[in-house]
C-alpha positions as CSV (number, residue, x, y, z in Angstrom):
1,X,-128.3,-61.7,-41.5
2,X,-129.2,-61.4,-45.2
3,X,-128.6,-58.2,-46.8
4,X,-128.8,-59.0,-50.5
5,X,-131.0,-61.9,-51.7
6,X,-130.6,-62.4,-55.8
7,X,-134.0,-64.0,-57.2
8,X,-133.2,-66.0,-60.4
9,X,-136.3,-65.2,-62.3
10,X,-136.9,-67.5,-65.7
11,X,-140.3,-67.5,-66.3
12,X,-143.3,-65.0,-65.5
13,X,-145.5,-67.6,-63.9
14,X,-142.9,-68.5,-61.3
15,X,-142.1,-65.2,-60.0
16,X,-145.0,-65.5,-57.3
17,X,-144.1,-68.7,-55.9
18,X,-140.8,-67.6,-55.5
19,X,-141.3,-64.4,-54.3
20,X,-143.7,-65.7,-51.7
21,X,-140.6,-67.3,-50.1
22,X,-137.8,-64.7,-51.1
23,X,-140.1,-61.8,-49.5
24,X,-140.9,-62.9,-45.8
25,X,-137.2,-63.8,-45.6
26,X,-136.0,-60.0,-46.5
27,X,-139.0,-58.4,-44.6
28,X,-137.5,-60.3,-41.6
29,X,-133.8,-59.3,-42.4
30,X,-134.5,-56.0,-44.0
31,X,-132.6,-57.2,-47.1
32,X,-132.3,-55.9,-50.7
33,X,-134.2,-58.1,-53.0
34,X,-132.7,-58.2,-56.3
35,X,-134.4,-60.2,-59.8
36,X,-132.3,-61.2,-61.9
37,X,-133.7,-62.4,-65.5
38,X,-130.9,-63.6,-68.0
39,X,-132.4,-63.5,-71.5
40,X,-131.4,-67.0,-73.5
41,X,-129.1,-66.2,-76.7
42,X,-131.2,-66.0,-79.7
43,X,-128.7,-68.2,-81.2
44,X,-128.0,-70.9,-78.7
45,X,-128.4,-74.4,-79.5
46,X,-129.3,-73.8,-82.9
47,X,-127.2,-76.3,-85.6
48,X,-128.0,-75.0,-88.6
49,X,-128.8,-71.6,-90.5
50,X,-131.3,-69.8,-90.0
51,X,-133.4,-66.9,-91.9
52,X,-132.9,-62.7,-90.3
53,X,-137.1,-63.0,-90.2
54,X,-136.8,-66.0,-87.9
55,X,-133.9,-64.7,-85.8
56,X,-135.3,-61.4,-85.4
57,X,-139.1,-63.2,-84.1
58,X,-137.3,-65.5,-81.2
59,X,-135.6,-62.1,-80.1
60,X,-138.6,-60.4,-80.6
61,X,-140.4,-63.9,-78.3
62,X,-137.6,-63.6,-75.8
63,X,-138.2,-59.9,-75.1
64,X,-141.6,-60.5,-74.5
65,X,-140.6,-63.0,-71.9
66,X,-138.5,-60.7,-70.5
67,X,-141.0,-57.4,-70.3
68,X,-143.5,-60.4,-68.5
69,X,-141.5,-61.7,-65.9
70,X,-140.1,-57.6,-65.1
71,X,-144.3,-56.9,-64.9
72,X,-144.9,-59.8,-62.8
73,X,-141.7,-58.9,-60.6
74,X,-142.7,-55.3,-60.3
75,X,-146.0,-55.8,-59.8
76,X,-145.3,-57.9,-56.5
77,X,-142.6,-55.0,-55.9
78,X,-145.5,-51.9,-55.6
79,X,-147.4,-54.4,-53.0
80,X,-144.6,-54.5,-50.6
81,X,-142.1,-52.2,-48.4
82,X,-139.2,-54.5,-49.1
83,X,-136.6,-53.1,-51.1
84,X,-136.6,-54.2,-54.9
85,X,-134.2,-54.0,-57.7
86,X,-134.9,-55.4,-61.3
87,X,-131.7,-56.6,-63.5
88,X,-132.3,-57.8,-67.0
89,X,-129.1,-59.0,-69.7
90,X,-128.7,-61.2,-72.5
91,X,-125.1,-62.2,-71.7
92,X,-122.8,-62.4,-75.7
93,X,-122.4,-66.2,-75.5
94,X,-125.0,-68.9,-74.1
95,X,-123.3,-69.3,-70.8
96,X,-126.0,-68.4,-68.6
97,X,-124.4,-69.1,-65.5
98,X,-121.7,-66.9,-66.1
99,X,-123.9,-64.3,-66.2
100,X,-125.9,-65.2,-62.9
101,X,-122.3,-66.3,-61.0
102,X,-121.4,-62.2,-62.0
103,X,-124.8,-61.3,-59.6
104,X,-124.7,-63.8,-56.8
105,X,-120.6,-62.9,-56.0
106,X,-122.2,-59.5,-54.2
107,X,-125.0,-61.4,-52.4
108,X,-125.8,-63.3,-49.5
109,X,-128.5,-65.7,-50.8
110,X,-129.5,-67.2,-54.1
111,X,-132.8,-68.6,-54.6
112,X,-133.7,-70.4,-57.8
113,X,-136.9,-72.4,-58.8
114,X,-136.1,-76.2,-58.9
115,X,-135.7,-77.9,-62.0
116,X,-135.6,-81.1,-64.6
117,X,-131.7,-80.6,-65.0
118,X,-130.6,-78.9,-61.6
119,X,-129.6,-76.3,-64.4
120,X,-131.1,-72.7,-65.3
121,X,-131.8,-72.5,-69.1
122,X,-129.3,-75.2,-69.8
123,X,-126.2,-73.5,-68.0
124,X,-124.6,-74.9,-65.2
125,X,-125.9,-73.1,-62.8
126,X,-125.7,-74.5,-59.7
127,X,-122.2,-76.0,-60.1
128,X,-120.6,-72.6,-61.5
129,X,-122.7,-70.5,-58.7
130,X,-121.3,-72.9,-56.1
131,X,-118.3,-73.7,-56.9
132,X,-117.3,-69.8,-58.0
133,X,-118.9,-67.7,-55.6
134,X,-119.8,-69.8,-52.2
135,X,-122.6,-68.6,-51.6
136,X,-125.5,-70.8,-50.4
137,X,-128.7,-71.5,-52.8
138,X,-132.0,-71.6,-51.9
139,X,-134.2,-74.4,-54.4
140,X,-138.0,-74.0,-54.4
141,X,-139.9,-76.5,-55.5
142,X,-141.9,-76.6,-58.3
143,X,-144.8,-77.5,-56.6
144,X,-146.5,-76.6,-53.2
145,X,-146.5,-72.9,-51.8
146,X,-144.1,-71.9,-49.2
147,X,-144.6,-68.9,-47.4
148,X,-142.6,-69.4,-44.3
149,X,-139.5,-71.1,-44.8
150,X,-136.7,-72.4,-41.4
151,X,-139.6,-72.6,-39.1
152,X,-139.4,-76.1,-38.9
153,X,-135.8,-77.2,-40.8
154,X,-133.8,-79.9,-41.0
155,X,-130.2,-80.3,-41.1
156,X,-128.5,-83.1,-43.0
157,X,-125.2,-83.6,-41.3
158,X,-122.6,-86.4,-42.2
159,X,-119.3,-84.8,-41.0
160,X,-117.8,-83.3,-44.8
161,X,-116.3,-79.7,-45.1
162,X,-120.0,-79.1,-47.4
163,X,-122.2,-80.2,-44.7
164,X,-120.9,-77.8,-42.4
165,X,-120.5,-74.4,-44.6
166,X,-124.1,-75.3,-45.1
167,X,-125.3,-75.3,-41.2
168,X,-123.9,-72.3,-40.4
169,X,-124.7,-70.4,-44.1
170,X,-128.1,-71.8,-43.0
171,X,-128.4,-70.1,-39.1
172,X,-129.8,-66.6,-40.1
173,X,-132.3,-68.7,-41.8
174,X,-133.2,-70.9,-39.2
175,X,-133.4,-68.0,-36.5
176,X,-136.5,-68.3,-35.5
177,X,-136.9,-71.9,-35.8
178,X,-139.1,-73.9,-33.6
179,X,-136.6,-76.7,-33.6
180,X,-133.5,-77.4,-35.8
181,X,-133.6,-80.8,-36.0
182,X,-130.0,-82.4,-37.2
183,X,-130.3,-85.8,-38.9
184,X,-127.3,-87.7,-39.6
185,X,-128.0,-90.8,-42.0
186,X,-126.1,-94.0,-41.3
187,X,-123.5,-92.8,-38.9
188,X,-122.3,-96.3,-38.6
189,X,-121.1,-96.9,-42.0
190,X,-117.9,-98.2,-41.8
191,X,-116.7,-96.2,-45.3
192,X,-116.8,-93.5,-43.2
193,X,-113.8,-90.9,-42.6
194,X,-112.0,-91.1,-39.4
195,X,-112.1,-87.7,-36.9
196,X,-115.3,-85.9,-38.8
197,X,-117.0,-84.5,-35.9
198,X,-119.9,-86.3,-34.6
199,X,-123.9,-85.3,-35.1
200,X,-123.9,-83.9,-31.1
201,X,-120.6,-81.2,-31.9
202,X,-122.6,-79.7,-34.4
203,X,-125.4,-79.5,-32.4
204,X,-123.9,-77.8,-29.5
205,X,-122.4,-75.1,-31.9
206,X,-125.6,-74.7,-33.5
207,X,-127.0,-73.7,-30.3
208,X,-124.2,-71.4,-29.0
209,X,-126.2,-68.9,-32.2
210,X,-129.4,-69.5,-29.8
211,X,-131.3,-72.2,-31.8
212,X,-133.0,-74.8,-30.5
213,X,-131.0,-78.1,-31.3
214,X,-132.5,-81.8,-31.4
215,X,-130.0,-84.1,-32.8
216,X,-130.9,-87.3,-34.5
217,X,-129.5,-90.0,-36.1
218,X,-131.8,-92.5,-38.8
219,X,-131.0,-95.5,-41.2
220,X,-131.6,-96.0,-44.7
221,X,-131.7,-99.8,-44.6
222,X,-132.8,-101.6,-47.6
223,X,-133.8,-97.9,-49.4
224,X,-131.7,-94.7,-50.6
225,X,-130.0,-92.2,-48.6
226,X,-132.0,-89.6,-50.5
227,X,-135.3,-91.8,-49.8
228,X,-134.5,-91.9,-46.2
229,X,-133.9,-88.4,-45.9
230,X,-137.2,-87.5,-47.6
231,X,-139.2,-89.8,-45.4
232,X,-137.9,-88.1,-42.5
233,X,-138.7,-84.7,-43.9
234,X,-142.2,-85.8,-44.3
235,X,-142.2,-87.8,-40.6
236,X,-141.4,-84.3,-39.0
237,X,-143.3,-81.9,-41.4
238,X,-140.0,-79.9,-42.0
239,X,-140.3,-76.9,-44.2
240,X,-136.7,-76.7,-45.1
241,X,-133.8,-79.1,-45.7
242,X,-130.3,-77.8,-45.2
243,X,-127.5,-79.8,-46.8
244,X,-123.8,-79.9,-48.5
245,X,-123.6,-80.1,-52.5
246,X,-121.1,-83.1,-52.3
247,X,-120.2,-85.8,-54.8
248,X,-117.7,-88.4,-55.1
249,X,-116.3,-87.0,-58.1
250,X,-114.1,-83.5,-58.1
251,X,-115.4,-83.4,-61.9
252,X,-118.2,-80.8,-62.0
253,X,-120.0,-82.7,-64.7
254,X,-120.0,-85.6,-62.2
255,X,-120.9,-83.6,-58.8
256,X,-124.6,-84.0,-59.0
257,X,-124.5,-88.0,-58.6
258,X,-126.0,-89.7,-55.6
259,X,-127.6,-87.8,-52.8
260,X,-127.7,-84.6,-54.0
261,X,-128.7,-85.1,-57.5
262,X,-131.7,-87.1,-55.8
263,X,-132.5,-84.4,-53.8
264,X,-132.8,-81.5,-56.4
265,X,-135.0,-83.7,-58.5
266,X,-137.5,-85.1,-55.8
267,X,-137.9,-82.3,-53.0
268,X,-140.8,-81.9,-51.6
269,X,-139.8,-78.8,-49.2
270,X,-136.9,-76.0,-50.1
271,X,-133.7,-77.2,-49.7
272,X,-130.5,-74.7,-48.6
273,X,-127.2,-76.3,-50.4
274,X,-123.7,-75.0,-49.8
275,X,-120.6,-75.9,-50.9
């Protein structure tokens, strides 16, 4: 179960798409829903001096952004039983995902809006949230609405340590799932590590939590992993894609290469990433 879901809230017109997938989830698993907005240092990225009248106007603009997103948050909060907590802080330095790492130590799930940069205002987000606390993010897409989220999921599975904190972060999710469909891409690949457990082991543990398990196996052929993976999404109408935040790198700068970096930047349905 989820007991504490933090909402990474940036901007006042995203709080309702996020929140229309945040709240069904914690109506379901009576959680605490807490939205978090980090307000951007008024001095960040700026290279050269700057005037106390124009300093004091982007505080003055970043406050307003601020008081917006708590209205919009709030407002969604009076229309609902769910328990709802607001947090707002500018953190002393620009590091962002310091501040939001601080938050999601203390919760079960993170959810965050998609982005450009698989970064929240220019921090590193989801490699200091990962990497620090372990606990699993939820990505929404920027577009489409999603109001139920694991009915129909998909679970990318190629035998790694990420891949499998994923599945089983991802079972109170996928609870009341249809099907949990498990899809490993190009199981034959002869780079592959020697004594990772098969597509089928997974499946059978998935199932001992009382999910319904189809195991599958597809091939990328002459296009990307990530472009395989998508199509099957798409074939099967899932609704959520659950998947280890792996790279070939143990460089943070470098983790989001391949697969995953693909993934973050063209998904068409939420996707659950652990690591």
């Amino acid at each position: 179960m989820y007991r504490t879901i933090l909402v990474c809230l940036d901007a006042a017109e995203r709080v309702d798409r996020l929140l229309d997938v945040v709240l069904p989830i914690a109506e379901r698993h009576r959680a605490h829903v807490v939205g978090l907005h980090v307000t951007p240092s008024a001095l960040a990225d700026l290279a050269t001096e700057i005037s106390v009248e124009y300093l004091e106007e982007t505080r003055k603009s970043l406050r307003h952004t601020a008081e917006a997103v708590r209205a919009a948050f709030e407002a969604r909060g009076a229309a609902t039983a769910v328990s709802m907590e607001w947090r707002c802080e500018e953190p002393s330095a620009p590091d962002y995902a310091r501040s939001v790492t601080r938050h999601a130590l203390c919760s079960d799930l993170v959810v965050v809006a998609q982005s450009h940069t698989s970064e929240w205002f220019g921090g590193g987000l989801v490699t200091d949230v990962l990497f620090e606390t372990g606990r699993p993010i939820l990505f929404v897409p920027r577009e489409g609405r999603f109001a139920a989220v694991g009915a129909r999921p998909v679970v990318a599975w190629n035998g790694t340590r990420e891949a499998a904190r994923a599945a089983f972060d991802a079972v109170p999710l996928m609870s009341e799932a249809e099907v949990v469909r498990v899809i490993a891409v190009d199981p034959h690949r002869s780079d592959a590590k020697s004594g990772l457990a098969p597509v089928a082991d997974l499946a059978a543990s998935l199932a001992r939590h009382g999910l319904k398990i189809e195991a599958n196996a597809t091939y990328s052929g002459d296009i990307a992993v990530s472009d395989a993976l998508l199509n099957y999404l798409a074939d099967v109408g899932a609704d959520l894609l659950v998947m280890g935040c792996y790279g070939h790198s143990r460089i943070r700068e470098m983790l989001f290469g391949g697969v995953t970096r693909q993934i973050l930047q063209q998904m068409t349905a939420p996707v659950l990433m652990s690591r």
